[in-house]
N, C-alpha and C positions, 0 to 999 in steps of 0.2 A: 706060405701063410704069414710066416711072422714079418716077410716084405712087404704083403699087403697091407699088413695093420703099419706098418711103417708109411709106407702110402698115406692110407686114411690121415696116422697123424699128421703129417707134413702137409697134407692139405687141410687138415682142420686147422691148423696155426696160420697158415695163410691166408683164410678165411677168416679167423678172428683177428689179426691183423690187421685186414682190410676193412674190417667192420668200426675195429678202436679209429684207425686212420678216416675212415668220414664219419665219424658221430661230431665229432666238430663242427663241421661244415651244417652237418643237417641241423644243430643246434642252432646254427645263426640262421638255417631259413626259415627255421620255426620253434622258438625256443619256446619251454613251458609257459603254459598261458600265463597272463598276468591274476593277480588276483582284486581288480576290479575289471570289468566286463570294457570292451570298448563299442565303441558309438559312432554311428552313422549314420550321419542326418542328410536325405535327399530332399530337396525341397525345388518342387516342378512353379514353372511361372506360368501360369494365368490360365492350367487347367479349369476345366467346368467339373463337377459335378460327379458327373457321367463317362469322363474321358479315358477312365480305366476299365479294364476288359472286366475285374473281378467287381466293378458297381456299373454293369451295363453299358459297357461301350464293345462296339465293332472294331475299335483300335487295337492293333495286334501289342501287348504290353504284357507277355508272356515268363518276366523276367519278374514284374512288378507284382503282376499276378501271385508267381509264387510266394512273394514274400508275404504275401495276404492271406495264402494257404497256411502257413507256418505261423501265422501268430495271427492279431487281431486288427478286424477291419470295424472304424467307427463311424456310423454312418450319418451323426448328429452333432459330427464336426465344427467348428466354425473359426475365422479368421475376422480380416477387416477384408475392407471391401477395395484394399489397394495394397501395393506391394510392402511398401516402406514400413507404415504399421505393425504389418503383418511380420515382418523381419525383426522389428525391432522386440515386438513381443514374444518373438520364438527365442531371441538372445535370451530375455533379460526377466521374463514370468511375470512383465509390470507393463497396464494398462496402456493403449498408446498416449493418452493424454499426460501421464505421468512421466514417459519415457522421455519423451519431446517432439513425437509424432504425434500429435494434436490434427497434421497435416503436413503434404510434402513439399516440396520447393516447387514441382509442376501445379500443383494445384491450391495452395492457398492463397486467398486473397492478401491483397496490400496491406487491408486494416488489420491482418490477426500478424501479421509478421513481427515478430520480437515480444511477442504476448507469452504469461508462462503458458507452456506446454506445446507451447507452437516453434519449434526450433527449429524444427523442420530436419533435423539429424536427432539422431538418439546421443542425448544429454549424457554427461558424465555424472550423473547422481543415482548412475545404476550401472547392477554387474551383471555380467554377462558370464554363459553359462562355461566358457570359454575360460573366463577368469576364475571360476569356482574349481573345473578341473584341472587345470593348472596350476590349481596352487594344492590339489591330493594327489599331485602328483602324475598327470597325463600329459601326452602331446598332445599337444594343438594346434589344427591347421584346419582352412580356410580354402575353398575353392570357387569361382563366376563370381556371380551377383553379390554386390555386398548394398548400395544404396542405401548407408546409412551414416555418410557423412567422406566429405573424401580430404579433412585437413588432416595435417600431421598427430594429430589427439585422436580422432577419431575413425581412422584407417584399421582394417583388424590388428594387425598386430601391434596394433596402441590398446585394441580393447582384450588382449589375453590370448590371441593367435602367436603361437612360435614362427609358423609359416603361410604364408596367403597370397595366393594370386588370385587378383580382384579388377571387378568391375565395379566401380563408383555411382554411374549413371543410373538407371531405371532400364535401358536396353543397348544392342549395338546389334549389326550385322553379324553374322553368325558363319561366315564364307572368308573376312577379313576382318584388320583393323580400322573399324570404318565406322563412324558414329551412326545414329540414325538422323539423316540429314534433314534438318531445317529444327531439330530440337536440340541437340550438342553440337559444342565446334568439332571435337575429337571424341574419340574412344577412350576414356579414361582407365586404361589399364595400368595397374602397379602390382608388382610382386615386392612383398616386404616394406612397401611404402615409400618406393623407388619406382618410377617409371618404367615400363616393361612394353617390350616387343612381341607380340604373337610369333608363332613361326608360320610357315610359306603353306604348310599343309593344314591349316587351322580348320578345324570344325568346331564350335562351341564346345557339343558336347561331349565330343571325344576327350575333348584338350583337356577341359575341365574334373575328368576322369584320370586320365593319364598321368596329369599333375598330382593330383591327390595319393595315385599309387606311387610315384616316387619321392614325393614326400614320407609317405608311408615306409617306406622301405629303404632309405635315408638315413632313417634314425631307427631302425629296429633293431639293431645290436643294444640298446639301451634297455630292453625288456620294458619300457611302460608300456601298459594302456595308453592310446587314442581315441580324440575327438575328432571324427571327420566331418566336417559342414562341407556338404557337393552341393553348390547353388548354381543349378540350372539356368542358363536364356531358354531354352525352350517351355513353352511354346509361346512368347511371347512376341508382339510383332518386332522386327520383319519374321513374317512365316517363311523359314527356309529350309531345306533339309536337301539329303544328296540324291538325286537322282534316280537310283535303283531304290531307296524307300518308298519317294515317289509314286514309280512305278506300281509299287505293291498295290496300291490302290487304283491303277487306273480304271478297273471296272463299275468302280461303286460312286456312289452320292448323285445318282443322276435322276433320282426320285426328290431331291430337295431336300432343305431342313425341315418342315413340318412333318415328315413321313419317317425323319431320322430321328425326330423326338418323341414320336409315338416309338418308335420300335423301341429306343433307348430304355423308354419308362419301364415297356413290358419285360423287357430284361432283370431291369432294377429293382422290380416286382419280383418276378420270377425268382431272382437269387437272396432277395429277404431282406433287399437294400432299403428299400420302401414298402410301407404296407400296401397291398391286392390293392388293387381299386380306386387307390389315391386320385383324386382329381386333378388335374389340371388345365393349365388355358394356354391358348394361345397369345402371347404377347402383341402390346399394340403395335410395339415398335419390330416387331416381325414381317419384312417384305412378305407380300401374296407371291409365290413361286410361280404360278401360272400366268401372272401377267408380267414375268421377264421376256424378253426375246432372246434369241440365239445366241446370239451371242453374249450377254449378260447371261446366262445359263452357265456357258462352256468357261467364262470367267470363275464365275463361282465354284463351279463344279472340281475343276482344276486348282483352286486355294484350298479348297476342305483335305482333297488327295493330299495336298503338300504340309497339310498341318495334320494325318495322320501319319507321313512318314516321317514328321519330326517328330512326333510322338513316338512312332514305333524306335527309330536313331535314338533319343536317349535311353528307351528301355533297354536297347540293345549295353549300351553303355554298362549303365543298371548291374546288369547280365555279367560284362566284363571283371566290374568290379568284386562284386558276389562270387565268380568264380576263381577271381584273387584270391578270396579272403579264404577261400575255401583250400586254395594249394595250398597256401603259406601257415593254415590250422589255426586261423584267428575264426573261422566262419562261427564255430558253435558258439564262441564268446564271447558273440558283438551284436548287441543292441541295434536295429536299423527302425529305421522313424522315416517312411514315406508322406511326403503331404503336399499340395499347394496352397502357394502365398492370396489367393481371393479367384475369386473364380472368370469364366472367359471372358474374355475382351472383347467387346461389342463395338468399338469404335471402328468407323470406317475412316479413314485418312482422306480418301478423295470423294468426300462429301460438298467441299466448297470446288469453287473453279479455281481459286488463288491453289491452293494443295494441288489438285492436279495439275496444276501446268509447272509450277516448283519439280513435283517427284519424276514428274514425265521428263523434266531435263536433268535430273539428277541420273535413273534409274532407265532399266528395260523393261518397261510394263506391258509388254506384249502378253497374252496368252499362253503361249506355248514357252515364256520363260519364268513363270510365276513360281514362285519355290526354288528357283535355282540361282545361283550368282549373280550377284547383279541386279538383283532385282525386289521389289518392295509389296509383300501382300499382307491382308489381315482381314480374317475370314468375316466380318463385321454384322451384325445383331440377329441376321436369319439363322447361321453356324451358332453361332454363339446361345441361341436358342436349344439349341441340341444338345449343345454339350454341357449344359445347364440339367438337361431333362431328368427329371420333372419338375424340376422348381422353377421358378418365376421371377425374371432381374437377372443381371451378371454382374459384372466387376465393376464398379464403383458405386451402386447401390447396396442398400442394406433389405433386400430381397433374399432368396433364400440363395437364388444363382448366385448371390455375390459373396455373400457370407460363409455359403455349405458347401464346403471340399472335402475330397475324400484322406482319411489318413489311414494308417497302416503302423501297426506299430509290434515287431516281433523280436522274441531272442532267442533263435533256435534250439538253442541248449537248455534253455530254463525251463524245465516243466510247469511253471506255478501260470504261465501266459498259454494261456489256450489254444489248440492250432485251431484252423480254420474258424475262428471264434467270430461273430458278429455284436460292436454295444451300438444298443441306438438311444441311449442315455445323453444330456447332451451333456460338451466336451467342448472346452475352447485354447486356442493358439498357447494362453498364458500357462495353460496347466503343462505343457510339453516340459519346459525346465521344472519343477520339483519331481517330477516323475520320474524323469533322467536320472536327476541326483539319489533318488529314493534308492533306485534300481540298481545303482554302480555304487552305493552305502556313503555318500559323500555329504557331507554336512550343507547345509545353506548358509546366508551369512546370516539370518534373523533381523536385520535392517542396518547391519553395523560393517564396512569391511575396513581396513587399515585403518581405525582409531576411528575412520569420519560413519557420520546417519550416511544412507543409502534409503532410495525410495524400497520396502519392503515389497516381496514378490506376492501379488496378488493372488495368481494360478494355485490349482488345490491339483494333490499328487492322484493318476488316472490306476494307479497299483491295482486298486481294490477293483476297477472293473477291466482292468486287461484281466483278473483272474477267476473272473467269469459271475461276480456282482451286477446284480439288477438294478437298475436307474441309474441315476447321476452320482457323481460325487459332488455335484453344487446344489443338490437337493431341492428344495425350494426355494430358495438365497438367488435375490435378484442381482444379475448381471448385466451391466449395461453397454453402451459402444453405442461412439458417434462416430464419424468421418463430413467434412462439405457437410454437414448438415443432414445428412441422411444418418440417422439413428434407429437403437432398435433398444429393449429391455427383455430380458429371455427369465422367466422365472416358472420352474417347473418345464411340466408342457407346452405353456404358452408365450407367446411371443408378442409385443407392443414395438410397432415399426409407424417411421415416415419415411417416405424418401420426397427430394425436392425433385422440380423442373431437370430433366426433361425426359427422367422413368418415374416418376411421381404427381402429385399435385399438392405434399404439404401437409396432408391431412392423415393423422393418428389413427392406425386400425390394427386390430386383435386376431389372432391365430391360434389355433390347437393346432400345432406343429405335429402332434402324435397321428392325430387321422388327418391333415390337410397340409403335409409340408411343402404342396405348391401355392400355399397361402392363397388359395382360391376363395373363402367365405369368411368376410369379414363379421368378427363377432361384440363388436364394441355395442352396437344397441340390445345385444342378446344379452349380454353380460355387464353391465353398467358398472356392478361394484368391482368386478374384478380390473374392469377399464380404468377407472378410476384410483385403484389401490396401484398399479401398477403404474398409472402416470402420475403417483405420489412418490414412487420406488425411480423413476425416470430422473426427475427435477432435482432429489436428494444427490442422483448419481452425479448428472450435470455440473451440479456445486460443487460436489465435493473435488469433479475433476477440473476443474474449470473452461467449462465445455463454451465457447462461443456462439452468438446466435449469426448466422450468414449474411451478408449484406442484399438487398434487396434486388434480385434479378441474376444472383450468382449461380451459374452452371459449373461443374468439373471441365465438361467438353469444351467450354469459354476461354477458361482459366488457363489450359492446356495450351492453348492456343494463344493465346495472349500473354504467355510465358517462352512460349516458341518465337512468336512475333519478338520479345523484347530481348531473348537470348544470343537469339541467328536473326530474325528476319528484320530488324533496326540495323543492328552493323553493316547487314550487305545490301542494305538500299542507303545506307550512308556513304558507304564505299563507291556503293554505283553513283548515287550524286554528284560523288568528290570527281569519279572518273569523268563521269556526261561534264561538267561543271569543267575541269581541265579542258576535254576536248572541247569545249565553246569556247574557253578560254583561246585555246591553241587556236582554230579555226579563227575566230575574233582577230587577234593577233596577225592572224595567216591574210585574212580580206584588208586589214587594215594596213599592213605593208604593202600587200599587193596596189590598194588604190595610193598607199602616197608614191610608190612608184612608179604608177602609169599617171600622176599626178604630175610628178619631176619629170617623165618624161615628155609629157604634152607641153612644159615648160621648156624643156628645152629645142624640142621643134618648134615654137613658137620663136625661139629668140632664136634659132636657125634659119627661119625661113624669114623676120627680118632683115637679118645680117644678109640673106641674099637679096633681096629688096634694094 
């Protein structure tokens, strides 16, 4: 007996032994939390609406979903109706006109260039949410999409990023380092604000994940809280995703987009996303599905598949990441903020014949390689209808498609945010930063940061309805937003929109967003004084931001294009010029020796055949 108890102890000292000998170790995998929460921010490119599972989509986003379960889904969302904007006001809690997104370098016009507010990068007269935690003491890093300025001032980690690997541009290939051709010369990738190489296995949204975990895990012997910004390419064009997600879909979408918008709504209905019964229409700029032929069918059919498995590919991502944060024991005490930057992309690229005969020699436009390497799709205004559904417009109009994206906003640890909670109060891009700060106890600057003014943060903090508050936090307090000239005024329930040519015609009409947020029944001659008080609330807003009025015949899809012409497609019809121009030369050059020396030689037979004479 008493060897046995000699036993026991001898294994019990080796046992606490072993236990003192890795409590070290496990402290650096997961040292006590911090005491501010940490944050991470996904932000999807040019979802619709509807593109998530948990606001009525068929798209498998089972990762995304949960997050929606666990905290709160807003379904009265709203952004701008383009990417840049949209980024700049998720920074920085300050209006895009204010920021210096008035408008982006793709699409403003000549006349508004060097105008205030039109800088077309986000100005240095505003901080970002980056710089705020950063200085209470967080890491900060940066992951994809940044399109918000790509000189040495205004690269993330000029604007409060410790670390950042970044995309510059608006898009790139998703397979490789490879612009998207005929609008960039290159892929403008930099990490740190140094030129950067992708690696050989690159997939956007894996990379873009992967990065951010070893960033993450870099620096976590230092015990701060973190800011993670994961900015997505997907789903922006090019549509591409790998193969086996692909697949996931090959059965479906072969009913069309009108059949996918109906079912989408009813879902959106169903789960409390929109009210029962909501109205809606069929866009004009929506192809008739039945008067495609075969093959324009199997085209389309085959891009939608390819733009749900890049959807399901980043949630998957999503999933990775989440399931990080969860080994390493940051999961319960981090803040996650799902959202998109404006809603689907309606643009078709090979609308003209000049576009198609460029991508067709750039790219594999074949059918059977659409979604995969090599090759160039964009699911264009019938899709883009769907994943909109139910609302009406998409991404660069200020329609509901373009403005209403879904956000998500949870901290699984925090009882005070409601799980499976629904606000359909509305809510916009600028209020994400004081929300943030509210939640993690961090001060704002009040309009002042290092001694200088700073444009103060517009956005009002969402605290009071992530914790389950009824209506808005902007009350009845009108809020305005222009882009191109398509504008809107949201006050209360209602809504005062234009949009121009060529999802528009110019002309100012009224919404009850509450029962009608597919802006199907214009209420301007119902309601005259509200019309009115609101396009008094409109013109106030315009001034104060110094809103431009468009020049006469201006389109986005124009502008796009005749910034691509003047980017890429002037150099390389210059270039060719220079070449044709050379070879005429050469050739020139070439006939013209050739006749003076069949010239000299008829000369000299001539005086040969003399000399025999």
């Amino acid at each position: 007996m008493p060897g046995r108890l000699g036993g026991f102890r001898r294994a019990a000292i080796i046992i606490v032994g072993a236990l003192i000998a890795i409590a070290p170790a496990q402290a650096q995998r997961a040292p006590s939390a911090p005491k501010h929460p940490n944050i991470v921010i996904l932000l999807a490119d040019d979802w619709g609406f509807s593109d998530v599972g948990s606001f009525g989509s068929e798209i498998a986003t089972p990762n995304i979903d949960a997050l929606a379960h666990s905290g709160m889904r807003f379904s009265n969302f709203h952004v701008a109706g383009s990417c840049s904007p949209t980024r700049a006001m998720l920074q920085t809690g300050v209006m895009n006109h204010r920021n210096g997104l008035g408008n982006m370098p793709e699409t403003i016009p000549d006349e508004h260039r060097g105008k205030p507010g039109y800088d077309t990068v986000m100005n240095l007269r505003v901080v970002t949410i980056a710089q705020l935690l950063k200085a209470a003491g967080y890491r900060t890093y940066l992951t994809g999409k940044w399109h918000l300025g790509s000189d040495a001032r205004r690269l993330p980690h000029a604007r409060g990023y410790d670390r950042a690997y970044s995309l510059a541009d608006a898009g790139a290939d998703n397979f490789e380092q490879r612009p998207i051709e005929g609008m960039y010369k290159t892929a403008a990738w930099t990490e740190n604000g140094k030129p950067a190489t992708l690696p050989r296995d690159y997939y956007s949204s894996h990379f873009v994940v992967q990065r951010m975990i070893d960033y993450i895990e870099a620096e976590r012997k230092s015990g701060k809280p973190f800011l993670a910004s994961v900015n997505f390419l997907a789903n922006h064009i090019p549509v591409q995703a790998p193969d086996s997600d692909i697949a996931r879909y090959s059965a479906m979408y072969k009913d069309g987009w009108t059949a996918l918008r109906e079912a989408r709504a009813k879902r959106a209905a169903a789960l409390g996303i929109v009210p029962a019964r909501a109205p809606i229409v069929t866009m004009a700029t929506t192809p008739d599905w039945k008067k495609l032929d075969a093959e324009e069918r199997a085209a389309a059919v085959r891009v939608m598949q390819a733009y749900g498995g890049m959807a399901t590919a980043m949630d998957r991502e999503v999933g990775r990441l989440v399931a990080h944060l969860k080994a390493t024991g940051d999961y319960e005490n981090t803040i996650f903020v799902f959202l998109s930057d404006n809603g689907a992309e309606p643009t078709n690229p090979f609308h003209s014949l000049r576009n198609r005969l460029y991508l067709d020699m750039q790219y594999d436009l074949a059918t059977t390689n659409i979604g995969r390497r090599g090759s160039f799709a964009a699911i264009g205004p019938g899709w883009a209808s769907a994943a909109a559904s139910p609302l009406s417009g998409y991404k660069f109009s200020s329609a509901e498609g373009g403005l209403r994206v879904p956000l998500i906003i949870t901290w699984p640890g925090h009882a005070a945010i409601r799980a499976g909670g629904i606000s359909n109060g509305l809510a916009h891009v600028t209020d994400i930063l004081p929300t943030l700060t509210e939640l993690a106890g961090v001060p704002g600057h009040g309009g002042s940061w290092q001694g200088k003014a700073v444009e103060p943060v517009t956005g009002r903090s969402l605290v009071p309805m992530l914790k389950g508050g009824a209506g808005s936090v902007h009350g009845d307090a009108p809020l305005g937003y222009e882009l191109s000239g398509n504008a809107a005024l949201f006050r209360g329930d209602y809504k005062l929109v234009r949009n121009l040519a060529p999802t528009g015609d110019g002309k100012w009409r009224l919404y009850d967003l509450e029962t009608d947020p597919g802006e199907t029944r214009d209420l301007a001659a119902e309601e005259p004084d509200r019309f009115a008080a609101m396009m008094a609330d409109y013109r106030a807003y315009a001034k104060a931001n110094g809103v431009l009025d468009m020049p006469a015949g201006y389109t986005a899809d124009e502008q796009i294009n005749r910034y691509a012409f003047e980017q890429q497609g002037k150099p390389r019809l210059i270039r060719l010029g220079l070449w044709i121009g050379a070879i005429v030369v050469a050739l020139s050059a070439s006939a013209w020796g050739w006749r003076r020396r069949r010239r000299a030689r008829r000369i000299d037979q001539a005086k040969t055949d003399m000399i025999g004479a």
